[in-house]
C-alpha positions as CSV (number, residue, x, y, z in Angstrom):
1,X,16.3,-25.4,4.7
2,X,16.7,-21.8,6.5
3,X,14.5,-19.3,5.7
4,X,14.1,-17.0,2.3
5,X,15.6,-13.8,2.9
6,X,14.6,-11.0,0.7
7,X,18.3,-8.9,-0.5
8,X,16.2,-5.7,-1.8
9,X,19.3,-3.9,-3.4
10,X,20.9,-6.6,-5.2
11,X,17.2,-8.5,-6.0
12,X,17.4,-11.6,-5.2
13,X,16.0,-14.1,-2.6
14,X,18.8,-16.5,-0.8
15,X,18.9,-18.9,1.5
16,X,21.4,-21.7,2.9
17,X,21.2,-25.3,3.5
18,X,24.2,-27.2,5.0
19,X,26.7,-24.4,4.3
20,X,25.3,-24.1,0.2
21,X,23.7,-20.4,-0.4
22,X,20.9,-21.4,-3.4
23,X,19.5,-17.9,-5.0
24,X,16.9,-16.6,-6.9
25,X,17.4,-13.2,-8.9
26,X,15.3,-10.8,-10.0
27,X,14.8,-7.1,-12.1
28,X,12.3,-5.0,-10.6
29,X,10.8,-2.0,-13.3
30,X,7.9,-0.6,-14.7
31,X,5.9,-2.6,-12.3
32,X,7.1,-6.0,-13.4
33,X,9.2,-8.6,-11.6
34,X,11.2,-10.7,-14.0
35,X,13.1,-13.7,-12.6
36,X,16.2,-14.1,-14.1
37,X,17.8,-16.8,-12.5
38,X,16.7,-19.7,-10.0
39,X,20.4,-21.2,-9.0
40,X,20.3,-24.3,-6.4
41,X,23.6,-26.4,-6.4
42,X,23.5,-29.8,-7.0
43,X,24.3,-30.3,-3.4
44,X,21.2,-29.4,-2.6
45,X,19.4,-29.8,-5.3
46,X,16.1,-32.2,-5.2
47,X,14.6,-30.8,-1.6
48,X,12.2,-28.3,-3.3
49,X,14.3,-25.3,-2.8
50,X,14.2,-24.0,-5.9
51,X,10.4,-23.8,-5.8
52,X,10.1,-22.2,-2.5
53,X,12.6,-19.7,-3.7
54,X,10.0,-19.0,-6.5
55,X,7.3,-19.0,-4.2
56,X,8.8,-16.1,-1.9
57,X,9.3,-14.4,-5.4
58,X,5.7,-14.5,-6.2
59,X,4.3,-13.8,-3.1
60,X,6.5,-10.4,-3.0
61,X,5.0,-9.4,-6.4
62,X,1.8,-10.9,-5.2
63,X,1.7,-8.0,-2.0
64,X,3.5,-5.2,-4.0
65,X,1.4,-5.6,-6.6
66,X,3.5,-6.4,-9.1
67,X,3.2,-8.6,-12.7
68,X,6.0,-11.4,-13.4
69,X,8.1,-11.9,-16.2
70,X,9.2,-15.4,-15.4
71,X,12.2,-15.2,-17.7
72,X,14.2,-18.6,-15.9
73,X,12.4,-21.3,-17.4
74,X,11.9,-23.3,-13.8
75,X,10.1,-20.4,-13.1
76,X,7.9,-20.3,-16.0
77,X,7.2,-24.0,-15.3
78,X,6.9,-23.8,-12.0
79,X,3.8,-20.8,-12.3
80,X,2.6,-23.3,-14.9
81,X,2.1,-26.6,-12.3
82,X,0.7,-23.7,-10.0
83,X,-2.2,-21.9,-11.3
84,X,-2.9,-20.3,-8.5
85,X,0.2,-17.9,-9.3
86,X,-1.2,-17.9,-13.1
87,X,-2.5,-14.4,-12.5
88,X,0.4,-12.7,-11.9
89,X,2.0,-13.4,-15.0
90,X,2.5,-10.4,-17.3
């Protein structure tokens, strides 16, 4: 997998593996992040990219200091198997 860029003005973190982009998308407000969307296509599916696209999500609320809103249910799960990331949930 490349690495997780951060797209600021259209929130959302991308990244590319063997020419498929895989995104997650965000709403930034009121000092919540809500994910929206985690989007990996099945040709790429089953490598763990949709997690690490969560991670990189979390750790950017993490350091702004931000709550989530994980509205995509992967990412409600994934915070879930991850309780370490159980404390930023709004």
């Amino acid at each position: 997998m490349s690495e997780i860029l951060h797209e600021v003005p259209e929130q959302r973190f991308v990244t590319q593996a063997e020419g498929h982009a895989a995104h997650l998308d965000y709403v930034e407000d009121d000092g919540r992040l809500t994910i929206t969307h985690t989007i990996v296509p099945r040709e790429i599916g089953g490598r763990g990219i949709a997690g690490e696209l969560v991670r990189a999500a979390l750790d950017y609320a993490r350091g702004a200091g931000l709550k989530v809103v994980p509205q995509c249910s992967y990412a409600d799960v994934w915070m879930r198997r991850h309780p370490e990331f159980e404390a930023l949930r709004a």
